[in-house]
C-alpha positions in Angstrom: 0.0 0.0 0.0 1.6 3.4 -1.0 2.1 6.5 1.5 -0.8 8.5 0.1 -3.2 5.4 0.6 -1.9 4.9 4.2 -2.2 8.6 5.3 -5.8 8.5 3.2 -6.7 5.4 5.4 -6.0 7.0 9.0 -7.6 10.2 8.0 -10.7 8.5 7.5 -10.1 6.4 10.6 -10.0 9.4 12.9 -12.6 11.5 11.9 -14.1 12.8 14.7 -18.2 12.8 14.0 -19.8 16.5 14.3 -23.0 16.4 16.8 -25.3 19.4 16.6 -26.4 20.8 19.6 -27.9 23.8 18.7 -31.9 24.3 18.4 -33.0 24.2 14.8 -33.4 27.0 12.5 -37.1 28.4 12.0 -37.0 27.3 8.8 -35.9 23.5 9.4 -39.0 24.1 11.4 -40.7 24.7 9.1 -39.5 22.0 7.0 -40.3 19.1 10.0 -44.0 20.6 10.4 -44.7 20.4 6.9 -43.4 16.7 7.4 -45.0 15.6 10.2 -48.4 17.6 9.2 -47.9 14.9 5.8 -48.0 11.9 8.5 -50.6 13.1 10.4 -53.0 13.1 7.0 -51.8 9.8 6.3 -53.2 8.6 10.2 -55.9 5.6 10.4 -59.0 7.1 11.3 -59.2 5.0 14.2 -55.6 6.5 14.9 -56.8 9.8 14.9 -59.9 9.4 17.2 -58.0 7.3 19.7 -54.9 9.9 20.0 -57.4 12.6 19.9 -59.3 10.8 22.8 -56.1 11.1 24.9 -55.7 14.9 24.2 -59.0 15.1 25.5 -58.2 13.3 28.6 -54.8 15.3 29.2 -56.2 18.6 28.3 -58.8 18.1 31.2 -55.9 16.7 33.5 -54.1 19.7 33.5 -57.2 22.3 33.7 -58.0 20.2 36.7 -54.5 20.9 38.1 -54.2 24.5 37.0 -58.0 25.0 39.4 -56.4 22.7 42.1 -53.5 24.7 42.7 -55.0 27.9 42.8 -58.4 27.5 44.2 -57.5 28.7 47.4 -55.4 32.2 46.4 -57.3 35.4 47.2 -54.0 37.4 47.1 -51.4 38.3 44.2 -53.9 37.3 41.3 -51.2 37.9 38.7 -48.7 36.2 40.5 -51.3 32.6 41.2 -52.3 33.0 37.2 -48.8 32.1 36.7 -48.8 29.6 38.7 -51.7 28.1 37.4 -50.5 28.7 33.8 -47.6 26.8 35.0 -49.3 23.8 36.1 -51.4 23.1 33.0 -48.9 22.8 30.8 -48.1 19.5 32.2 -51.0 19.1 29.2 -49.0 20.0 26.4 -46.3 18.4 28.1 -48.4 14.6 27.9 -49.6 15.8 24.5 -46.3 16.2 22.9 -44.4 13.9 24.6 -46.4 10.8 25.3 -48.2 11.5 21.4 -51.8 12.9 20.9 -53.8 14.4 18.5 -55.2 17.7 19.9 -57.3 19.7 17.8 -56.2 23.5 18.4 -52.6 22.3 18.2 -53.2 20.4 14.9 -54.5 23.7 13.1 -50.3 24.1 12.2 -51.1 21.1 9.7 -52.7 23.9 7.8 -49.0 24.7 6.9 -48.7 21.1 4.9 -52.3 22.0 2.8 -50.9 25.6 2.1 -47.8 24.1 0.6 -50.3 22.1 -1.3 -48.5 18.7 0.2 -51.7 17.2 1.1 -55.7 18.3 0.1 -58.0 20.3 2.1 -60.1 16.8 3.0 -57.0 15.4 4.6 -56.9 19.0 6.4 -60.5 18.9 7.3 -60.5 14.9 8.3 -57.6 15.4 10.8 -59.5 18.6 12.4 -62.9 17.1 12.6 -61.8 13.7 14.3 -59.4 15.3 16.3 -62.6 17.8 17.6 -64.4 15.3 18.0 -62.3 12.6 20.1 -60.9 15.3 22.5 -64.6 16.3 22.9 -65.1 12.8 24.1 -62.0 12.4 26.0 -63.1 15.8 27.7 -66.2 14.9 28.3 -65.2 11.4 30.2 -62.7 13.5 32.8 -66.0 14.8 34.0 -67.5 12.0 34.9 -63.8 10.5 36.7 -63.3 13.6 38.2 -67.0 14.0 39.9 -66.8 10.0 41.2 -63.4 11.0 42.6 -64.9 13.7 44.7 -61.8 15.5 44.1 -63.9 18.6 43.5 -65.1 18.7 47.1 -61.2 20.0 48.5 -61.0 22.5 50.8 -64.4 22.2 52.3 -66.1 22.0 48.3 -64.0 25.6 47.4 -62.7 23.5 44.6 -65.9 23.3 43.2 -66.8 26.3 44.0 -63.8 27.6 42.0 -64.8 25.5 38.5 -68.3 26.1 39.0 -67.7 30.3 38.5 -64.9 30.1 36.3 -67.2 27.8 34.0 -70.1 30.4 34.4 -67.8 33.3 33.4 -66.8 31.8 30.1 -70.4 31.0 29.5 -71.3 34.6 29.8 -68.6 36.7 27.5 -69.6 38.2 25.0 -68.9 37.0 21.5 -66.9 39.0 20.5 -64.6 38.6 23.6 -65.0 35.0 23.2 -63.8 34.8 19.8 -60.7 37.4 20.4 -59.6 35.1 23.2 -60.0 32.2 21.5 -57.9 33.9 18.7 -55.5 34.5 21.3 -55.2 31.5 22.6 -54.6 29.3 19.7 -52.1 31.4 18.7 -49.9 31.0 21.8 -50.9 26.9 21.4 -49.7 26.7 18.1 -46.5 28.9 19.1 -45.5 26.6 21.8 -45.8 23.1 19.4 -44.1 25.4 16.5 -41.0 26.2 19.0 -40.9 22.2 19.9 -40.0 21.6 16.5 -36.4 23.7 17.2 -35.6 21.1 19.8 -33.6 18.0 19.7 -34.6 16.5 23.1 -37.6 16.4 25.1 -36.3 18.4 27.7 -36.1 21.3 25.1 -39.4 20.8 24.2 -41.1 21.2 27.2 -38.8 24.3 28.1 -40.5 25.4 24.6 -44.0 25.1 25.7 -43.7 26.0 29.3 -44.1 30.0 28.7 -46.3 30.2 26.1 -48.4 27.7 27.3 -48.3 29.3 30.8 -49.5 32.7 29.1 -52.5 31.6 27.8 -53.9 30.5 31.1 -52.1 33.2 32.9 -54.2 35.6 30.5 -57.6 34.4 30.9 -57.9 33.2 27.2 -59.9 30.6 25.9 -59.5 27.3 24.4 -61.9 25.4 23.1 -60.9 21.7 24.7 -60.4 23.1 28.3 -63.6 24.6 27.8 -65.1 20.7 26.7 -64.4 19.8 30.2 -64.3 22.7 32.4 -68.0 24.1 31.7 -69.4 20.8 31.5 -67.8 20.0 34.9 -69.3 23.0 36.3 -72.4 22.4 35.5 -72.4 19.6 36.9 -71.4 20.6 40.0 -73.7 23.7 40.3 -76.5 21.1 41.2 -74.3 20.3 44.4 -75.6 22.0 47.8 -72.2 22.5 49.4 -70.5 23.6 46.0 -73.2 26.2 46.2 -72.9 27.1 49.8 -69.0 27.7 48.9 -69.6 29.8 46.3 -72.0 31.9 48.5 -69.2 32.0 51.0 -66.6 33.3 48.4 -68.5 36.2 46.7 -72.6 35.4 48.0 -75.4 34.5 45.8 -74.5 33.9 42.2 -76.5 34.1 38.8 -76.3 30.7 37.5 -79.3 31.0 35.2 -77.0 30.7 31.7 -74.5 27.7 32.9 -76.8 25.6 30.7 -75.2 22.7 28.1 -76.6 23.8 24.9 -77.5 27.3 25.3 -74.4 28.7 27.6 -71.9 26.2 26.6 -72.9 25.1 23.0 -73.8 28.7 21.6 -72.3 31.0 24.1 -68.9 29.9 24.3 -68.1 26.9 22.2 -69.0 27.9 18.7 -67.0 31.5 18.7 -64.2 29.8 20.9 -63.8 27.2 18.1 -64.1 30.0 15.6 -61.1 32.0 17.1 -59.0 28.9 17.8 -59.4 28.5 14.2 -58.2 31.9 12.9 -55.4 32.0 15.9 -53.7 28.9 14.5 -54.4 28.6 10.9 -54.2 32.6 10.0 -51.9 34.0 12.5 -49.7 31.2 13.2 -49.7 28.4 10.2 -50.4 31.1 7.4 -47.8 33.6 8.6 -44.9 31.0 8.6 -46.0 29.3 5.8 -46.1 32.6 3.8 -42.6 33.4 5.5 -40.7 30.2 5.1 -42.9 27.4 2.8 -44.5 30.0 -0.3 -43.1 29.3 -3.8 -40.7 32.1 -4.4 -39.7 33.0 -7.9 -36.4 34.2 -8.4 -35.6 37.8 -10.2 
Protein backbone atom coordinates (compact mmCIF):
# COMPACT_ATOMS: atom_id res chain seq x y z
CA UNK A 1 0.00 0.00 0.00
CA UNK A 2 1.61 3.39 -0.96
CA UNK A 3 2.07 6.52 1.51
CA UNK A 4 -0.76 8.47 0.08
CA UNK A 5 -3.21 5.44 0.58
CA UNK A 6 -1.90 4.92 4.20
CA UNK A 7 -2.21 8.59 5.31
CA UNK A 8 -5.83 8.49 3.23
CA UNK A 9 -6.70 5.37 5.39
CA UNK A 10 -5.98 7.03 9.04
CA UNK A 11 -7.61 10.20 8.02
CA UNK A 12 -10.71 8.53 7.48
CA UNK A 13 -10.05 6.39 10.63
CA UNK A 14 -10.05 9.40 12.89
CA UNK A 15 -12.56 11.55 11.95
CA UNK A 16 -14.08 12.76 14.70
CA UNK A 17 -18.19 12.80 13.99
CA UNK A 18 -19.81 16.46 14.27
CA UNK A 19 -23.03 16.38 16.77
CA UNK A 20 -25.30 19.36 16.56
CA UNK A 21 -26.40 20.78 19.64
CA UNK A 22 -27.86 23.82 18.72
CA UNK A 23 -31.87 24.32 18.36
CA UNK A 24 -32.95 24.21 14.84
CA UNK A 25 -33.45 27.02 12.48
CA UNK A 26 -37.06 28.36 11.98
CA UNK A 27 -37.04 27.34 8.75
CA UNK A 28 -35.88 23.54 9.38
CA UNK A 29 -39.00 24.14 11.44
CA UNK A 30 -40.66 24.71 9.12
CA UNK A 31 -39.55 21.99 6.99
CA UNK A 32 -40.33 19.13 9.98
CA UNK A 33 -44.00 20.58 10.38
CA UNK A 34 -44.68 20.40 6.86
CA UNK A 35 -43.40 16.71 7.37
CA UNK A 36 -44.96 15.61 10.19
CA UNK A 37 -48.39 17.55 9.19
CA UNK A 38 -47.95 14.94 5.85
CA UNK A 39 -48.05 11.94 8.46
CA UNK A 40 -50.60 13.07 10.41
CA UNK A 41 -52.96 13.12 7.03
CA UNK A 42 -51.82 9.81 6.33
CA UNK A 43 -53.25 8.58 10.21
CA UNK A 44 -55.89 5.62 10.43
CA UNK A 45 -59.02 7.15 11.32
CA UNK A 46 -59.18 4.97 14.23
CA UNK A 47 -55.63 6.48 14.95
CA UNK A 48 -56.84 9.83 14.89
CA UNK A 49 -59.93 9.40 17.22
CA UNK A 50 -58.03 7.29 19.65
CA UNK A 51 -54.94 9.85 19.96
CA UNK A 52 -57.37 12.60 19.95
CA UNK A 53 -59.27 10.79 22.82
CA UNK A 54 -56.11 11.09 24.91
CA UNK A 55 -55.68 14.88 24.19
CA UNK A 56 -58.96 15.11 25.52
CA UNK A 57 -58.25 13.26 28.58
CA UNK A 58 -54.79 15.30 29.21
CA UNK A 59 -56.25 18.62 28.25
CA UNK A 60 -58.76 18.10 31.22
CA UNK A 61 -55.86 16.71 33.54
CA UNK A 62 -54.05 19.75 33.49
CA UNK A 63 -57.18 22.26 33.71
CA UNK A 64 -58.00 20.20 36.69
CA UNK A 65 -54.54 20.89 38.14
CA UNK A 66 -54.18 24.50 36.97
CA UNK A 67 -57.97 24.98 39.40
CA UNK A 68 -56.37 22.70 42.06
CA UNK A 69 -53.48 24.70 42.67
CA UNK A 70 -54.96 27.89 42.83
CA UNK A 71 -58.41 27.54 44.18
CA UNK A 72 -57.47 28.67 47.36
CA UNK A 73 -55.41 32.18 46.41
CA UNK A 74 -57.34 35.42 47.23
CA UNK A 75 -54.02 37.36 47.12
CA UNK A 76 -51.36 38.31 44.24
CA UNK A 77 -53.89 37.30 41.29
CA UNK A 78 -51.20 37.91 38.71
CA UNK A 79 -48.71 36.20 40.55
CA UNK A 80 -51.31 32.58 41.19
CA UNK A 81 -52.33 33.00 37.16
CA UNK A 82 -48.85 32.12 36.69
CA UNK A 83 -48.83 29.56 38.72
CA UNK A 84 -51.72 28.05 37.43
CA UNK A 85 -50.49 28.67 33.79
CA UNK A 86 -47.57 26.79 35.00
CA UNK A 87 -49.31 23.77 36.14
CA UNK A 88 -51.35 23.05 33.03
CA UNK A 89 -48.85 22.78 30.79
CA UNK A 90 -48.09 19.47 32.23
CA UNK A 91 -51.01 19.12 29.19
CA UNK A 92 -48.98 19.98 26.38
CA UNK A 93 -46.34 18.35 28.12
CA UNK A 94 -48.40 14.65 27.95
CA UNK A 95 -49.60 15.79 24.51
CA UNK A 96 -46.27 16.23 22.86
CA UNK A 97 -44.37 13.91 24.65
CA UNK A 98 -46.42 10.80 25.25
CA UNK A 99 -48.17 11.49 21.41
CA UNK A 100 -51.84 12.85 20.93
CA UNK A 101 -53.77 14.40 18.46
CA UNK A 102 -55.21 17.71 19.87
CA UNK A 103 -57.32 19.68 17.77
CA UNK A 104 -56.21 23.47 18.40
CA UNK A 105 -52.58 22.33 18.21
CA UNK A 106 -53.23 20.40 14.94
CA UNK A 107 -54.46 23.71 13.12
CA UNK A 108 -50.27 24.12 12.23
CA UNK A 109 -51.06 21.14 9.73
CA UNK A 110 -52.72 23.89 7.77
CA UNK A 111 -48.95 24.71 6.91
CA UNK A 112 -48.66 21.15 4.87
CA UNK A 113 -52.26 21.96 2.83
CA UNK A 114 -50.95 25.57 2.07
CA UNK A 115 -47.82 24.08 0.57
CA UNK A 116 -50.28 22.06 -1.29
CA UNK A 117 -48.48 18.69 0.22
CA UNK A 118 -51.72 17.22 1.08
CA UNK A 119 -55.71 18.27 0.06
CA UNK A 120 -57.96 20.33 2.12
CA UNK A 121 -60.11 16.80 2.97
CA UNK A 122 -56.98 15.36 4.59
CA UNK A 123 -56.94 19.00 6.44
CA UNK A 124 -60.55 18.88 7.27
CA UNK A 125 -60.49 14.90 8.26
CA UNK A 126 -57.59 15.44 10.80
CA UNK A 127 -59.45 18.64 12.40
CA UNK A 128 -62.85 17.12 12.57
CA UNK A 129 -61.79 13.75 14.35
CA UNK A 130 -59.35 15.32 16.34
CA UNK A 131 -62.57 17.85 17.58
CA UNK A 132 -64.41 15.26 17.99
CA UNK A 133 -62.26 12.56 20.08
CA UNK A 134 -60.86 15.33 22.47
CA UNK A 135 -64.57 16.27 22.91
CA UNK A 136 -65.13 12.81 24.10
CA UNK A 137 -61.98 12.42 26.05
CA UNK A 138 -63.05 15.82 27.67
CA UNK A 139 -66.16 14.89 28.35
CA UNK A 140 -65.16 11.37 30.24
CA UNK A 141 -62.69 13.52 32.81
CA UNK A 142 -66.05 14.82 34.05
CA UNK A 143 -67.47 12.00 34.88
CA UNK A 144 -63.75 10.46 36.66
CA UNK A 145 -63.34 13.63 38.15
CA UNK A 146 -67.02 14.03 39.86
CA UNK A 147 -66.76 9.99 41.24
CA UNK A 148 -63.40 11.03 42.64
CA UNK A 149 -64.90 13.67 44.70
CA UNK A 150 -61.81 15.50 44.12
CA UNK A 151 -63.86 18.62 43.55
CA UNK A 152 -65.05 18.74 47.10
CA UNK A 153 -61.21 19.98 48.46
CA UNK A 154 -61.00 22.53 50.80
CA UNK A 155 -64.38 22.23 52.32
CA UNK A 156 -66.07 22.00 48.32
CA UNK A 157 -64.02 25.57 47.39
CA UNK A 158 -62.73 23.53 44.65
CA UNK A 159 -65.85 23.32 43.19
CA UNK A 160 -66.78 26.27 43.97
CA UNK A 161 -63.83 27.63 42.04
CA UNK A 162 -64.80 25.49 38.51
CA UNK A 163 -68.35 26.12 38.98
CA UNK A 164 -67.74 30.28 38.50
CA UNK A 165 -64.94 30.10 36.29
CA UNK A 166 -67.21 27.85 34.02
CA UNK A 167 -70.08 30.40 34.36
CA UNK A 168 -67.82 33.30 33.43
CA UNK A 169 -66.82 31.83 30.13
CA UNK A 170 -70.43 31.04 29.48
CA UNK A 171 -71.28 34.61 29.84
CA UNK A 172 -68.63 36.69 27.52
CA UNK A 173 -69.64 38.21 24.99
CA UNK A 174 -68.94 37.03 21.48
CA UNK A 175 -66.86 39.00 20.54
CA UNK A 176 -64.60 38.56 23.58
CA UNK A 177 -65.02 34.96 23.19
CA UNK A 178 -63.84 34.81 19.77
CA UNK A 179 -60.69 37.35 20.44
CA UNK A 180 -59.56 35.15 23.17
CA UNK A 181 -59.98 32.19 21.49
CA UNK A 182 -57.94 33.87 18.70
CA UNK A 183 -55.46 34.55 21.27
CA UNK A 184 -55.16 31.46 22.62
CA UNK A 185 -54.56 29.26 19.66
CA UNK A 186 -52.06 31.38 18.72
CA UNK A 187 -49.92 30.98 21.79
CA UNK A 188 -50.91 26.91 21.39
CA UNK A 189 -49.65 26.66 18.08
CA UNK A 190 -46.54 28.94 19.07
CA UNK A 191 -45.54 26.61 21.80
CA UNK A 192 -45.77 23.12 19.42
CA UNK A 193 -44.07 25.38 16.55
CA UNK A 194 -40.98 26.20 19.00
CA UNK A 195 -40.91 22.23 19.91
CA UNK A 196 -39.98 21.63 16.47
CA UNK A 197 -36.44 23.68 17.18
CA UNK A 198 -35.60 21.14 19.85
CA UNK A 199 -33.61 18.04 19.73
CA UNK A 200 -34.57 16.49 23.11
CA UNK A 201 -37.58 16.39 25.12
CA UNK A 202 -36.26 18.45 27.67
CA UNK A 203 -36.10 21.27 25.11
CA UNK A 204 -39.35 20.83 24.24
CA UNK A 205 -41.08 21.16 27.20
CA UNK A 206 -38.85 24.31 28.13
CA UNK A 207 -40.46 25.40 24.56
CA UNK A 208 -43.97 25.15 25.73
CA UNK A 209 -43.67 26.01 29.30
CA UNK A 210 -44.07 30.04 28.71
CA UNK A 211 -46.26 30.24 26.14
CA UNK A 212 -48.43 27.67 27.30
CA UNK A 213 -48.29 29.35 30.85
CA UNK A 214 -49.53 32.73 29.07
CA UNK A 215 -52.51 31.60 27.76
CA UNK A 216 -53.94 30.50 31.10
CA UNK A 217 -52.07 33.16 32.93
CA UNK A 218 -54.17 35.56 30.50
CA UNK A 219 -57.63 34.41 30.91
CA UNK A 220 -57.93 33.17 27.23
CA UNK A 221 -59.93 30.61 25.88
CA UNK A 222 -59.50 27.28 24.44
CA UNK A 223 -61.93 25.38 23.12
CA UNK A 224 -60.91 21.66 24.72
CA UNK A 225 -60.37 23.12 28.34
CA UNK A 226 -63.56 24.57 27.76
CA UNK A 227 -65.10 20.67 26.67
CA UNK A 228 -64.43 19.82 30.23
CA UNK A 229 -64.29 22.70 32.36
CA UNK A 230 -67.96 24.09 31.68
CA UNK A 231 -69.44 20.82 31.54
CA UNK A 232 -67.78 19.99 34.86
CA UNK A 233 -69.28 23.02 36.34
CA UNK A 234 -72.43 22.38 35.51
CA UNK A 235 -72.43 19.57 36.88
CA UNK A 236 -71.41 20.64 40.04
CA UNK A 237 -73.68 23.70 40.29
CA UNK A 238 -76.53 21.12 41.16
CA UNK A 239 -74.27 20.26 44.35
CA UNK A 240 -75.58 21.99 47.79
CA UNK A 241 -72.24 22.46 49.39
CA UNK A 242 -70.48 23.61 45.97
CA UNK A 243 -73.18 26.21 46.18
CA UNK A 244 -72.90 27.06 49.79
CA UNK A 245 -69.03 27.68 48.94
CA UNK A 246 -69.60 29.84 46.27
CA UNK A 247 -72.01 31.93 48.51
CA UNK A 248 -69.21 32.04 50.96
CA UNK A 249 -66.64 33.26 48.43
CA UNK A 250 -68.49 36.18 46.66
CA UNK A 251 -72.57 35.38 47.96
CA UNK A 252 -75.38 34.46 45.83
CA UNK A 253 -74.46 33.85 42.23
CA UNK A 254 -76.50 34.11 38.76
CA UNK A 255 -76.30 30.71 37.48
CA UNK A 256 -79.27 31.00 35.21
CA UNK A 257 -76.95 30.72 31.72
CA UNK A 258 -74.52 27.66 32.87
CA UNK A 259 -76.77 25.56 30.69
CA UNK A 260 -75.21 22.66 28.12
CA UNK A 261 -76.60 23.80 24.86
CA UNK A 262 -77.46 27.34 25.35
CA UNK A 263 -74.39 28.66 27.63
CA UNK A 264 -71.94 26.19 26.58
CA UNK A 265 -72.88 25.11 22.99
CA UNK A 266 -73.81 28.72 21.63
CA UNK A 267 -72.34 30.96 24.09
CA UNK A 268 -68.92 29.91 24.34
CA UNK A 269 -68.14 26.88 22.25
CA UNK A 270 -68.99 27.91 18.74
CA UNK A 271 -67.02 31.50 18.67
CA UNK A 272 -64.24 29.83 20.88
CA UNK A 273 -63.81 27.25 18.13
CA UNK A 274 -64.10 30.05 15.57
CA UNK A 275 -61.07 32.01 17.09
CA UNK A 276 -58.97 28.94 17.76
CA UNK A 277 -59.38 28.54 14.20
CA UNK A 278 -58.22 31.85 12.89
CA UNK A 279 -55.38 32.03 15.93
CA UNK A 280 -53.72 28.90 14.54
CA UNK A 281 -54.38 28.59 10.94
CA UNK A 282 -54.24 32.61 10.04
CA UNK A 283 -51.89 33.95 12.47
CA UNK A 284 -49.67 31.18 13.24
CA UNK A 285 -49.74 28.39 10.24
CA UNK A 286 -50.39 31.14 7.39
CA UNK A 287 -47.76 33.57 8.62
CA UNK A 288 -44.93 31.04 8.64
CA UNK A 289 -46.02 29.28 5.76
CA UNK A 290 -46.07 32.59 3.81
CA UNK A 291 -42.63 33.38 5.45
CA UNK A 292 -40.72 30.25 5.12
CA UNK A 293 -42.86 27.39 2.79
CA UNK A 294 -44.53 29.95 -0.27
CA UNK A 295 -43.15 29.25 -3.77
CA UNK A 296 -40.72 32.07 -4.39
CA UNK A 297 -39.69 32.97 -7.90
CA UNK A 298 -36.39 34.19 -8.43
CA UNK A 299 -35.63 37.85 -10.18
Amino acid sequence: MSDAQNNSASSQEYVVPVIEIDAYAPAKMADKVGQVGVAKARLSTLTVFALSILAGVFIALGAQLSMLVTHTATSNFGVNQVIGGAAFTLALVLIVIAGAELFTGNCLIAMSFMARKITGRDFARNLIISFIGNFIGALTLVLWIYNSKQWAFSNYLLGAKIVLAANDKVNLSFSVAFTRGVLCNALVCLGIWLCYSGRSNLDKILALLWPITCLIACGFEHCVVNMWLIPMGIVLKGNSSVLAAIEKVQGKADLSNLTFFNGFMIDNLVPVVLGNLFGGIILIAGVYWFIYLRPSKKI
